[in-house]
C-alpha positions in Angstrom: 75.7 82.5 99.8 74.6 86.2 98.5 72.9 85.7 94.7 71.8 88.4 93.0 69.8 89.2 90.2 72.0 88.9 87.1 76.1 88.5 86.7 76.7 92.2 86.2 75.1 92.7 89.7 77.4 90.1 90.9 80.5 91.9 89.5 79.7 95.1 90.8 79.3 94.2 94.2 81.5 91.4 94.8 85.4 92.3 94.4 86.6 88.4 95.0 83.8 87.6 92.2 85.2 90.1 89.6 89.0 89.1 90.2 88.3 85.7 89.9 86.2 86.8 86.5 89.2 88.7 85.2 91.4 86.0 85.9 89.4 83.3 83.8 90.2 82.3 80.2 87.6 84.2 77.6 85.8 81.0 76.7 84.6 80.3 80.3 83.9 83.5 81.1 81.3 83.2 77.6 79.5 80.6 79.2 79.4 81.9 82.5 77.9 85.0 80.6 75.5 83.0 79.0 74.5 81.2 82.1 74.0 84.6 83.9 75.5 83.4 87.0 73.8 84.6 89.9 76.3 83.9 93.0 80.1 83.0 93.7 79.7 79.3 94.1 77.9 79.1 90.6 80.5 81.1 88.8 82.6 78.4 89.9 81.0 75.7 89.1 80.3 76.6 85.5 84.2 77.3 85.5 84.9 74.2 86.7 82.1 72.2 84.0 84.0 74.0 81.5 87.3 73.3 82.7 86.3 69.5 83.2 85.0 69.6 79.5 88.2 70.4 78.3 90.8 67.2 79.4 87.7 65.4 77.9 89.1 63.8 74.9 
């Protein structure tokens, strides 16, 4: 697992990491943005908190 130093860096140098960015809904990709995700496997898993937080009634 590659991290590096700050999502943009991520995006730029990762091509599965920026589709799977694009493909998100905008609120998730916010709090991945806020989180400033450093890796693949942390993008997800804030995607998948967020997702999880949402069938939460």
């Amino acid at each position: 697992m590659t991290e590096y130093l700050c999502l943009s860096d991520l995006l730029d140098s990762e091509l599965s990491s920026y589709e799977y960015f694009c493909s998100l809904p905008e609120n998730i990709k916010q709090k991945i943005e806020m989180e400033d995700a450093r890796s693949f496997s942390e993008m997800q898993a804030i995607a998948r908190q967020e997702k999880q937080k949402g069938f939460l009634f």
